[in-house]
C-alpha positions in Angstrom: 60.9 -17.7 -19.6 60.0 -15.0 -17.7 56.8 -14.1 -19.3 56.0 -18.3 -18.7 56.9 -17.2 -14.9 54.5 -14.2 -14.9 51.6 -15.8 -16.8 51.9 -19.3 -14.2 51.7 -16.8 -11.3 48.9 -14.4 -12.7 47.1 -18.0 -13.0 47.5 -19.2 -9.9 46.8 -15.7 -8.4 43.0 -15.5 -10.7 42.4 -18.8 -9.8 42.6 -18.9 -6.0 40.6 -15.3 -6.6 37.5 -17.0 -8.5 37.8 -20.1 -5.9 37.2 -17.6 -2.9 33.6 -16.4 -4.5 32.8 -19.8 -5.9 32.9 -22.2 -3.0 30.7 -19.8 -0.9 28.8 -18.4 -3.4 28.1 -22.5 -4.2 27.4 -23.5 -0.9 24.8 -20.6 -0.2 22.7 -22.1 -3.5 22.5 -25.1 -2.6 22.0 -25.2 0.6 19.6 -21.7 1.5 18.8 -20.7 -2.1 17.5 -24.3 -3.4 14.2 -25.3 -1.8 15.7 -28.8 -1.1 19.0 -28.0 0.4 17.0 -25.6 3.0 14.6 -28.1 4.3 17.3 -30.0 4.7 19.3 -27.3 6.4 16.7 -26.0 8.5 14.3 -29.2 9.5 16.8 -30.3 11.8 15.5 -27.3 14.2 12.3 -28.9 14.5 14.4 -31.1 16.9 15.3 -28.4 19.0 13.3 -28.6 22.7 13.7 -25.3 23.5 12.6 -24.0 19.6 10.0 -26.5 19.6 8.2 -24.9 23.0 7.9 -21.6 21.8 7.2 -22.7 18.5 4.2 -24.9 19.5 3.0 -21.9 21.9 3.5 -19.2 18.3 1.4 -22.0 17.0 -1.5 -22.3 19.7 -1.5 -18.6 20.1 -2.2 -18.4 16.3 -5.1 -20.8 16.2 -6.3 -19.4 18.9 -6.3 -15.8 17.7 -7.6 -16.8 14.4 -10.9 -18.5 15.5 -13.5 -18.3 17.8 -14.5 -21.3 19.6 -17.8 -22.0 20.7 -17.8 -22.1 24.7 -18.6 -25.5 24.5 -15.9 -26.5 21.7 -13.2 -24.1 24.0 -13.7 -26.6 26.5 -13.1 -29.9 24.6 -10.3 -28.3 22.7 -8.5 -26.8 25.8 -6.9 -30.9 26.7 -5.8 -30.5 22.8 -4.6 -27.0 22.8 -2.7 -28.0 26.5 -0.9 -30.8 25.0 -0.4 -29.1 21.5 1.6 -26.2 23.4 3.6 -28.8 26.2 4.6 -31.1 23.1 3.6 -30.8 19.8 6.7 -32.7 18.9 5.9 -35.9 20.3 2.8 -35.8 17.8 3.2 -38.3 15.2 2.2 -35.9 12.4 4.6 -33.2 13.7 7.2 -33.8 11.4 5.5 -33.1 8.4 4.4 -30.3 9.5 7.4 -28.8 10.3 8.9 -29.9 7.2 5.8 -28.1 5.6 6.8 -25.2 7.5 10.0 -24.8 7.0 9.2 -25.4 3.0 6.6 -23.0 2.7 9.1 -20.5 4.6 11.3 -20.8 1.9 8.8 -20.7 -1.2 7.7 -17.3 0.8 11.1 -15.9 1.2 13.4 -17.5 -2.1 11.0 -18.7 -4.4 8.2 -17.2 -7.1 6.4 -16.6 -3.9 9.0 -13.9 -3.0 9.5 -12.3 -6.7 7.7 -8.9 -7.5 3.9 -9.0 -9.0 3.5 -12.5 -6.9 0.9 -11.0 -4.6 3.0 -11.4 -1.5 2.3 -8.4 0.9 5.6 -8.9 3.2 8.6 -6.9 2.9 10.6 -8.8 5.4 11.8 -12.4 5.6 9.1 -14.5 7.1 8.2 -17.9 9.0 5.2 -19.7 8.1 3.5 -21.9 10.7 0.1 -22.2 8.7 0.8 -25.8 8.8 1.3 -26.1 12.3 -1.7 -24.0 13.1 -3.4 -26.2 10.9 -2.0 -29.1 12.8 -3.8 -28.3 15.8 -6.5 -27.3 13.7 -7.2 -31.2 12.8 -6.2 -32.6 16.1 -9.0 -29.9 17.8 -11.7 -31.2 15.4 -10.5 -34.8 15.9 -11.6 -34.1 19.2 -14.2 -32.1 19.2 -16.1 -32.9 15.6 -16.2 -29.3 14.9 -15.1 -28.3 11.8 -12.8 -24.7 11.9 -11.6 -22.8 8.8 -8.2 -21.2 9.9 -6.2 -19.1 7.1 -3.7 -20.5 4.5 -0.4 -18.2 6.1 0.4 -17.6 9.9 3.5 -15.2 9.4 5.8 -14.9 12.0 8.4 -11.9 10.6 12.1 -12.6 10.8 13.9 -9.7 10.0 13.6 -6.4 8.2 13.1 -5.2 4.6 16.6 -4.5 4.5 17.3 -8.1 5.2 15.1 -9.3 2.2 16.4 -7.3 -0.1 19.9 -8.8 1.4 18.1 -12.5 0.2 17.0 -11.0 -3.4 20.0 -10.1 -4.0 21.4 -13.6 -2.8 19.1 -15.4 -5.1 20.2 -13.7 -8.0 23.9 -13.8 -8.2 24.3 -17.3 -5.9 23.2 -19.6 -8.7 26.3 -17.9 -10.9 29.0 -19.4 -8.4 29.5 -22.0 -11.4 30.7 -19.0 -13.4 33.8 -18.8 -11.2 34.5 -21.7 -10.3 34.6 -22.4 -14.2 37.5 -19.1 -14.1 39.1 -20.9 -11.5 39.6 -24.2 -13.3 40.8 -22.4 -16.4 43.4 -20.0 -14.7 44.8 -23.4 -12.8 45.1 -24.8 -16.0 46.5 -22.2 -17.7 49.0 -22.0 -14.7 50.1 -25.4 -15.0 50.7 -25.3 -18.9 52.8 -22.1 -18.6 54.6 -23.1 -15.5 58.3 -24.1 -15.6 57.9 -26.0 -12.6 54.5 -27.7 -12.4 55.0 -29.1 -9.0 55.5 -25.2 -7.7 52.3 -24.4 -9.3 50.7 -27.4 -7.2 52.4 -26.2 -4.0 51.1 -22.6 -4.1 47.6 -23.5 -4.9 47.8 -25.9 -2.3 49.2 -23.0 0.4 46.5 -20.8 -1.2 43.8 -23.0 -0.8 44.7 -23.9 3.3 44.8 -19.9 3.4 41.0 -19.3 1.7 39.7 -22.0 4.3 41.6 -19.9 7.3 39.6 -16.5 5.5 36.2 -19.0 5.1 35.8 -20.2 8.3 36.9 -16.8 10.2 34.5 -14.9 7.6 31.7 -17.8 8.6 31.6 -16.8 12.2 32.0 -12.7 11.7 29.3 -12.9 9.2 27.5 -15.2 11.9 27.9 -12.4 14.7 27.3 -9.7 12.3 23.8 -11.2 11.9 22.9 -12.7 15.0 23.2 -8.6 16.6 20.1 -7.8 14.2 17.0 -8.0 16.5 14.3 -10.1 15.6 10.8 -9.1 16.0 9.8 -11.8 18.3 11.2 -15.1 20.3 10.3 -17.5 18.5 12.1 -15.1 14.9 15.2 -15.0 17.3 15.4 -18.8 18.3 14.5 -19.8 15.0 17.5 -17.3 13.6 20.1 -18.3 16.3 19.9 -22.2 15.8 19.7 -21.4 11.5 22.7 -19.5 11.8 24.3 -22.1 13.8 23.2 -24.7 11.7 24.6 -22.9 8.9 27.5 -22.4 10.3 28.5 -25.9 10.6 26.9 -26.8 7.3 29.5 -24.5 5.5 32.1 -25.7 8.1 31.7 -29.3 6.6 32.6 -27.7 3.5 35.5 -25.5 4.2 37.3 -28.6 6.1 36.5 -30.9 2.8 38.1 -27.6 0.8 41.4 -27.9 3.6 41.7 -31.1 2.5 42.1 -31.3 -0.9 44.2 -28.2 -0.5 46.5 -29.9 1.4 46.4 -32.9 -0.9 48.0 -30.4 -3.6 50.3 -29.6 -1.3 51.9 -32.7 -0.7 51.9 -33.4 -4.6 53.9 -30.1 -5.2 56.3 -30.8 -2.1 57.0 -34.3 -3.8 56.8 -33.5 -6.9 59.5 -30.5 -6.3 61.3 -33.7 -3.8 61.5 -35.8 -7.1 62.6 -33.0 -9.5 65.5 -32.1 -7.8 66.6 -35.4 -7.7 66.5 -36.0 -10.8 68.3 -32.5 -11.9 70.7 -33.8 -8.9 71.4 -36.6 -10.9 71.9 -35.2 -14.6 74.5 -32.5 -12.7 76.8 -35.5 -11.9 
């Protein structure tokens, strides 16, 4: 019996262990490592007014820096460049562009783009607003009819080297949350088939759980702080990082409150389930 006591606990102790690396670990790859779950993630700053501004001026200042307008062109295009910088937004092609951006980011910062022998020069994490550059690029020569070549990348740098070799080392062991979580499973089950009293198993994984959201969502906003103190190298790399974090933030939030939940589901099946069990040993005593 008492080895069955030791072996339920170990279980339950392994298991809550595994679920505290998986659910973060599992929430990080789909949501910053996979392309998809990024874009996601980070398109809805393109809504942002205040990111948009400076964004749309980085852009502006780009195209502008990375041509060189005829005098009579610099006049036609400065209506364009004007509106381009007091809202780009509002343009209807806007949103594909940022979408673009934020995609290409991602490729430059996750994806083969980012892996050794690719031919990327950067050693930092990077924001690329080529295609908003090239945005106004198209709405300039829509205007003017003069045709401007304007480079693939416009690299706005978001952090330091440190910091990317933060991500590469995200990318590689993120993916492998399924690992635990698969440990996790296994030591419940192998806590519930040992246990004595199933419905105690239930409770403490339940208790366990509501505890790991508690350490998830404090952990959430110290990591948040933590990274938010790194300078940036520019205004528009510290909007962009402040509303990602937050946006992160509450991403993983939503998660850690769906986590809570079923938590305290378990818990109410192992209080009734030790309720009913006593009753019934309440009963064969008489």
């Amino acid at each position: 019996m008492a080895l069955r006591t030791f072996v339920s606990a170990l279980g339950v102790v392994v298991a809550l262990l595994l679920t505290a690396v998986a659910v973060p670990a599992a929430w990080v790859d789909e949501n910053i490592v996979k392309e998809d779950g990024f874009v996601r993630l980070a398109g809805s700053l393109g809504s942002d007014s205040d990111f948009q501004s400076r964004l749309a001026t980085a852009a502006v200042g780009s195209f502008e820096s990375s041509v060189n307008l005829p005098e009579p062109v610099r006049s036609l295009a400065a209506g364009v460049l004007k509106s381009a910088t007091a809202g780009m937004q509002s343009w209807s092609d806007y949103p594909q562009a940022w979408q673009d951006t934020v995609r290409n980011s991602h490729r430059l910062n996750f994806g083969a783009a980012a892996q050794p022998g690719s031919g990327s020069s950067s050693t930092a994490l990077v924001l690329d607003v080529g295609p908003l550059v090239r945005l106004v690029r198209d709405h300039v020569a829509g205007t003017t009819g003069f045709k401007l070549d304007v480079p693939s990348e416009n690299l706005v740098t978001l952090g330091q080297p440190s910091q990317r070799q933060l991500v590469e080392r995200v990318s590689a062991f993120a993916p492998l949350w399924w690992v635990a979580a698969l440990g996790a499973v296994v030591s419940a089950l192998l806590a519930l088939v040992s246990a004595r009293r199933r419905a105690l198993v239930l409770l403490f994984l339940g208790l366990g759980g509501l505890a790991l959201a508690a350490l998830w969502m404090a952990g959430s906003q110290l990591a948040g702080g933590v990274v938010g103190n790194l300078s940036s190298s520019n205004s528009v790399a510290e909007l962009f990082k402040q509303e990602f974090l937050s946006a992160a933030t509450k991403g993983f939030g939503e998660w850690v409150w769906d986590a809570a939940f079923a938590s305290g589901i378990l818990l109410v099946v192992g209080l009734v389930g030790l309720i009913v069990s006593r009753r019934r040993w309440s009963r064969s005593a008489r």
